[in-house]
C-alpha positions as CSV (number, residue, x, y, z in Angstrom):
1,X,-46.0,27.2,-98.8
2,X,-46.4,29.7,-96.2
3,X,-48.5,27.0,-93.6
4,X,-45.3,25.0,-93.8
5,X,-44.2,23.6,-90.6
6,X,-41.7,21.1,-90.2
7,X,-41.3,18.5,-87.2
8,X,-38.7,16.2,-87.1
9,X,-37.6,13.2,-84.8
10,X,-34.6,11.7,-84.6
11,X,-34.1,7.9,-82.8
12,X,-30.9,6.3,-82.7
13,X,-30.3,2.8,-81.2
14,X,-27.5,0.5,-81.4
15,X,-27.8,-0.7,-85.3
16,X,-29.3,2.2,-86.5
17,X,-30.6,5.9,-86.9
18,X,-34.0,6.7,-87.9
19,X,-34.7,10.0,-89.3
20,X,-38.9,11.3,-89.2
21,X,-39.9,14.2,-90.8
22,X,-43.2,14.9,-91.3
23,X,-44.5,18.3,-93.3
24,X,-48.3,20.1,-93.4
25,X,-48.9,21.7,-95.9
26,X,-52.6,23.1,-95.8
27,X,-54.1,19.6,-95.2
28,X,-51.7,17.5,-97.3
29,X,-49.0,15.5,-94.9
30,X,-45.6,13.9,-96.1
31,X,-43.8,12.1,-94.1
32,X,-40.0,11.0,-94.8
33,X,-38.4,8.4,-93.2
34,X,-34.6,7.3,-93.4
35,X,-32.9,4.7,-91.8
36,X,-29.2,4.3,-91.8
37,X,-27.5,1.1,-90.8
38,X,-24.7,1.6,-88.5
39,X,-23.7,-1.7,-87.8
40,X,-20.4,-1.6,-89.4
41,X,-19.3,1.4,-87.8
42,X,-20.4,-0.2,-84.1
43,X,-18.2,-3.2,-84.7
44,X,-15.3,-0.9,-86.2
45,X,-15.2,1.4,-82.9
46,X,-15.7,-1.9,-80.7
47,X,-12.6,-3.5,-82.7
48,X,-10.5,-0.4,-82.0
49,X,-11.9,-0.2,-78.5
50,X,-10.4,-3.4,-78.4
51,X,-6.8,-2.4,-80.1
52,X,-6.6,0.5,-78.5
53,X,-6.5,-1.8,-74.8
54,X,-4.7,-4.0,-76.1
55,X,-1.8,-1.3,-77.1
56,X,-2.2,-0.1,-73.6
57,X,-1.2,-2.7,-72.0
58,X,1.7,-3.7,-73.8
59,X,2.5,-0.5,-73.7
60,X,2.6,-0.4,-69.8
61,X,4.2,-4.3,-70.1
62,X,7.2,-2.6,-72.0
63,X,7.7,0.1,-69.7
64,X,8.1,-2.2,-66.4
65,X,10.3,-4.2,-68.6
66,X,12.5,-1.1,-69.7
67,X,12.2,0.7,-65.9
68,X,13.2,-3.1,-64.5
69,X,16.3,-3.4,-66.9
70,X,17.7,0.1,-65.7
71,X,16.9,-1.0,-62.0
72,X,19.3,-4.0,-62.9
73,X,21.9,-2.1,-64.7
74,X,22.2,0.5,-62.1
75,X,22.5,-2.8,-59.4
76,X,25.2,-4.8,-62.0
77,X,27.5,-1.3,-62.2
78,X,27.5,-1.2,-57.9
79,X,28.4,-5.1,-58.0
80,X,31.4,-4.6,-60.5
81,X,31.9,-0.7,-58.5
82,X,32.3,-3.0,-54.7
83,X,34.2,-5.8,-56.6
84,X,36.5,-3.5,-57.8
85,X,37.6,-2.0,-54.5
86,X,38.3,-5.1,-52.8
């Protein structure tokens, strides 16, 4: 075991990571090669890509709402303030 040397490549693509490792010992060569489908994890992060926008903007549709609703408050208690005066 002391020619050992290792090389290993790694690819990863969309749908999948593929692992190559390839070993010499003396003049024997073993290669391993794994591949892990990552499909399901792409369409998770895409789906919480998705609800994560979509909690965004209601989020920023609530505010306005709420920031409006003081605006209208504040412009009701001035109407009743000048009604009462007169």
């Amino acid at each position: 075991m002391d020619n050992l040397s290792t090389d290993e490549l790694i690819l990863e693509f969309d749908f999948a990571r593929i692992f190559f490792a390839e070993e010499e010992e003396e003049e024997e060569a073993s290669y391993v090669v794994s591949l892990k489908d990552i499909t399901k994890r792409e369409r998770a992060e895409e789906e919480l890509k998705r609800q994560m926008e979509e909690s965004d903007r209601f989020n920023r549709l609530a505010v306005g709402r709420e920031l409006k609703m003081i605006e209208l408050k504040k412009r009701i208690q001035e109407l009743e303030a000048e009604r009462k005066k007169q």
